[in-house]
C-alpha positions in Angstrom: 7.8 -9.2 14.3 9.1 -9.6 10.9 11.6 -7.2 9.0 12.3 -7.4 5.6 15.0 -6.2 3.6 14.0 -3.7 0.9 17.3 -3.5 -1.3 16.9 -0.8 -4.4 19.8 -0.7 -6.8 22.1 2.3 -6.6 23.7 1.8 -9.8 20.8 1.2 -12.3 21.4 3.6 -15.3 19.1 6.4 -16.8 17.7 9.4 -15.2 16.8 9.2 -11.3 15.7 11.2 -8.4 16.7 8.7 -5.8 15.5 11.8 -3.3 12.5 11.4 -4.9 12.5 7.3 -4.8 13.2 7.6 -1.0 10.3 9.5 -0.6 7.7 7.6 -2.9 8.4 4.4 -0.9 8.7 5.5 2.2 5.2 7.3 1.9 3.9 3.7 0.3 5.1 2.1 3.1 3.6 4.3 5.4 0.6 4.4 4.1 0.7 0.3 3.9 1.9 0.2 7.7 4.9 -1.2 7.1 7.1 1.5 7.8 8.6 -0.3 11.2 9.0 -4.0 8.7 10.8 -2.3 5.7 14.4 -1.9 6.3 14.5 0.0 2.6 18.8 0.8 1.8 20.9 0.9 -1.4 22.8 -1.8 -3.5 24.8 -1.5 -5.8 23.9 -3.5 -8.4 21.5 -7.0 -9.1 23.0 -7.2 -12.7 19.7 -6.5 -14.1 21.2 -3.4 -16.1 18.8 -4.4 -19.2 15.9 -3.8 -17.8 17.0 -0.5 -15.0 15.9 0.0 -12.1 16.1 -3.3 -10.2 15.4 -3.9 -6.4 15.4 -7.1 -4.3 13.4 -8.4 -1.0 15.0 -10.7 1.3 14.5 -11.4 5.1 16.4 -14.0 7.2 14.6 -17.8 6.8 12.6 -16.1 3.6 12.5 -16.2 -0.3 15.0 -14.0 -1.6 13.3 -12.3 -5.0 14.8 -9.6 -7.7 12.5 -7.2 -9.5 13.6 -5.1 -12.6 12.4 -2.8 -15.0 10.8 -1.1 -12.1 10.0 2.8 -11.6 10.7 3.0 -8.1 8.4 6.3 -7.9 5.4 5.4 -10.4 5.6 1.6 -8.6 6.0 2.7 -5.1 2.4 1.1 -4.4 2.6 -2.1 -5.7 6.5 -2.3 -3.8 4.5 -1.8 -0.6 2.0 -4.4 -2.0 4.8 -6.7 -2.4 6.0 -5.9 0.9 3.1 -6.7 2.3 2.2 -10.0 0.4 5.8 -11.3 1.0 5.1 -10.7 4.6 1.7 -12.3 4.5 3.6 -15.6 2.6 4.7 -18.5 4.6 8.2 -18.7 4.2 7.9 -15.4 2.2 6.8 -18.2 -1.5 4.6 -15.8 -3.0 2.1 -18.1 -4.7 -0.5 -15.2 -5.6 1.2 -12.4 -7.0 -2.1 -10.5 -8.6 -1.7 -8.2 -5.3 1.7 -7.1 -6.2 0.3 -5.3 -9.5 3.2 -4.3 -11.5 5.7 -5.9 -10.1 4.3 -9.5 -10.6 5.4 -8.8 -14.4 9.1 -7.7 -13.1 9.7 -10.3 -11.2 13.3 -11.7 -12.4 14.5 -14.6 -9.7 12.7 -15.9 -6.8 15.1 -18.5 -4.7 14.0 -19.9 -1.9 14.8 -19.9 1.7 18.4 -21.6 3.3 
C-alpha cells in the first residue's frame, strides 16, 4: 500500500490554530479513508511566504507538488481530495485536478518523479 507524505508548513505567517489544522485534516482524511496513507507532519518552510500557508505532497517514486495560499482548516476537504487523486495518479502526475477543488488554483510546483 501506498503512503504519502503530507508536509504542512510550520513557519507560514499570520494567525493559526495549527491545533485546529491538525484536527481539520485529520477528520478529512478520515472521513476520505486515508487516514493509514497520509503521513501528515510539519516543515518548516516551502518559501512560499507570499501566499501563507503552504503545504507539499510527496511519496517515494511520486510527483513531488507545493500548494500555497491554502487555509489548511476551510481546505481540509479538497487536501484529502488531493490526497486521494495523487494516490489514484500513476506515478502520482495529476492530469485532472477538477477533484482537488481549491487546491487546483494553489498549486505552485509540480516536479516529477527521480
Amino acid at each position: 500500500m501506498d503512503r504519502i507524505h503530507l508536509l504542512i508548513c510550520s513557519s507560514c505567517s499570520g494567525q493559526r490554530d495549527r491545533v485546529a489544522e491538525r484536527q481539520a485534516v485529520g477528520v478529512a482524511l478520515s472521513r476520505a479513508g486515508l487516514e493509514d496513507r497520509v503521513e501528515v507532519s510539519d516543515h518548516a518552510c516551502f518559501s512560499g511566504c507570499s501566499e501563507p500557508t503552504a503545504l507539499a505532497l510527496q511519496s517515494a517514486g511520486r510527483a513531488s507538488y507545493v500548494f500555497s495560499g491554502v487555509n489548511i482548516v476551510a481546505d481540509a476537504e479538497d487536501i484529502a481530495a488531493t490526497c486521494n487523486t495523487y494516490l489514484d495518479s500513476p506515478e502520482g502526475w495529476i492530469e485532472d485536478a477538477r477533484p482537488c477543488g481549491r487546491l487546483r488554483m494553489c498549486l505552485r510546483a509540480r516536479i516529477p518523479a527521480l
